[in-house]
DOROLO-508393 format. One line per field, with one value per residue (C-alpha): z, y, x; residue in one letter; residue number from 1. Coordinates in steps of 0.001 Angstrom, whole numbers, padded with zeros to 6 digits. Layout:
<nodes>
Z	c(Z / ...)
Y	c(Y / ...)
X	c(X / ...)
residu	c(A / ...)
num	c(NUM / ...)
</nodes>
This chain:
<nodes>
Z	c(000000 / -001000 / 001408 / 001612 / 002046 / -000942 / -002859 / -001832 / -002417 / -005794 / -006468 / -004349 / -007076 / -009746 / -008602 / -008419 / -011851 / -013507 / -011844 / -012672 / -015963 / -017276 / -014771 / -016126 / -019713 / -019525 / -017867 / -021125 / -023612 / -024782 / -026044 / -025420 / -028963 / -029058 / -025976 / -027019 / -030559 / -028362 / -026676 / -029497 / -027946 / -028786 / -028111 / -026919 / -024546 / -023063 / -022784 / -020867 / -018556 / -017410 / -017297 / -015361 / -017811 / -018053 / -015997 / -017632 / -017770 / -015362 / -018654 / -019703 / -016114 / -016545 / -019899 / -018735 / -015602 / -018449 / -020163 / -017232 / -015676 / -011999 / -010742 / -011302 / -007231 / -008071 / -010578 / -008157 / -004771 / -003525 / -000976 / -003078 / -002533 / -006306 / -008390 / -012125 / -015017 / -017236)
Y	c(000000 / 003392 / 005866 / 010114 / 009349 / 007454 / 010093 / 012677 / 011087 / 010160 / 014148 / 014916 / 012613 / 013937 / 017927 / 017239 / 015288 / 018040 / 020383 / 019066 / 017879 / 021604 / 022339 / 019757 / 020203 / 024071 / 023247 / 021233 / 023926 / 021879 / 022665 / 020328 / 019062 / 018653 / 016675 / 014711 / 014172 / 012525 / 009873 / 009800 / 010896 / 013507 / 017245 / 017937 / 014648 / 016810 / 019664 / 018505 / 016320 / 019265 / 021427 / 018454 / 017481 / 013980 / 011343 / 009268 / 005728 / 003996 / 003295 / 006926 / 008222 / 005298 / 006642 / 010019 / 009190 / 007516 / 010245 / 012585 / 009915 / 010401 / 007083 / 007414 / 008932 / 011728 / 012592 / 011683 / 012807 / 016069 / 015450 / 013413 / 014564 / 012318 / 014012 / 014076 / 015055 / 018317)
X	c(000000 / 001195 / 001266 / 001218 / 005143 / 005430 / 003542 / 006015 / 009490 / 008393 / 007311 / 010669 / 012499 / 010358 / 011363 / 015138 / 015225 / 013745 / 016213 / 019187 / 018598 / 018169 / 021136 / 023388 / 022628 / 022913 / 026700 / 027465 / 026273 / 023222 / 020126 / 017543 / 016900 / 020597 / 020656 / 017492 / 019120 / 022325 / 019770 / 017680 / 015059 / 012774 / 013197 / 009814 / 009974 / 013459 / 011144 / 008119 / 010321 / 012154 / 008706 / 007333 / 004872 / 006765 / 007944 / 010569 / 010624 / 013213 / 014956 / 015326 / 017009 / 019285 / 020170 / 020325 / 022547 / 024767 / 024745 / 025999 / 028222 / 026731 / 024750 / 020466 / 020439 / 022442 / 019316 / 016498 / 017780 / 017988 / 020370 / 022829 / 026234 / 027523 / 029365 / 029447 / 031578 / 030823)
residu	c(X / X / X / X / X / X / X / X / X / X / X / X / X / X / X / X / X / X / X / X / X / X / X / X / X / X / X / X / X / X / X / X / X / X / X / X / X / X / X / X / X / X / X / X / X / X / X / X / X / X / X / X / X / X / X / X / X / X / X / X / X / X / X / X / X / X / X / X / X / X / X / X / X / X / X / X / X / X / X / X / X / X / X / X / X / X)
num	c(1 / 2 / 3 / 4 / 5 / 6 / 7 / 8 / 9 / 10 / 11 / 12 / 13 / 14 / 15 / 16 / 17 / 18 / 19 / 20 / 21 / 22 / 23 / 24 / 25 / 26 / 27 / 28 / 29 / 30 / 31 / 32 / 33 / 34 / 35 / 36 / 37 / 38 / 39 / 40 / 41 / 42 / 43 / 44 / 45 / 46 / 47 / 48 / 49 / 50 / 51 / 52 / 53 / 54 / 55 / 56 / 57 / 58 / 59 / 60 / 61 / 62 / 63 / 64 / 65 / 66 / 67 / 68 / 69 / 70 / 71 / 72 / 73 / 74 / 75 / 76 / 77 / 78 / 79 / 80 / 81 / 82 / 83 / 84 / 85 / 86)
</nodes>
C-alpha cells in the first residue's frame, strides 16, 4: 500500500530530476533538442520532462545518468552529494 510518504518522495524525485537535468545540460552547452538528438530521444519529450509534464521511464534516467556519468540517485535525490563530469 502506497502511502502520503510514498507520494512525496516520488514528487521529491520527480522535482530534483527536472532540476538538474536543465542544470546539467545548460553546464554542457546543450540545447535540449541537441541533448534529445544525443539519446535519441525527442526534443519535446526533453522539454516537458524538465517542465514536469513527463515522468521518464526507469529506462530513460538510466540513460540520462549515463549520459551525465553520476549514478540514477544523483538525478532523483535532492540530498545526493555524487558528483558528475561536465
Amino acid at each position: 500500500m502506497l502511502t502520503v510518504c510514498h507520494y512525496a518522495d516520488r514528487f521529491a524525485a520527480m522535482v530534483t530530476l527536472r532540476l538538474r537535468l536543465r542544470e546539467w545540460r545548460e553546464q554542457r552547452g546543450l540545447t535540449q533538442g541537441q541533448l534529445a538528438q544525443q539519446m535519441s530521444l525527442h526534443r519535446s519529450y526533453i522539454a516537458k520532462i524538465e517542465i514536469g509534464d513527463r515522468t521518464p521511464c526507469l529506462t530513460v534516467v538510466w540513460q540520462l545518468a549515463q549520459f551525465f556519468h553520476c549514478p540514477m540517485e544523483a538525478l532523483l535525490r535532492s540530498d545526493s552529494t555524487e558528483g558528475r563530469e561536465v
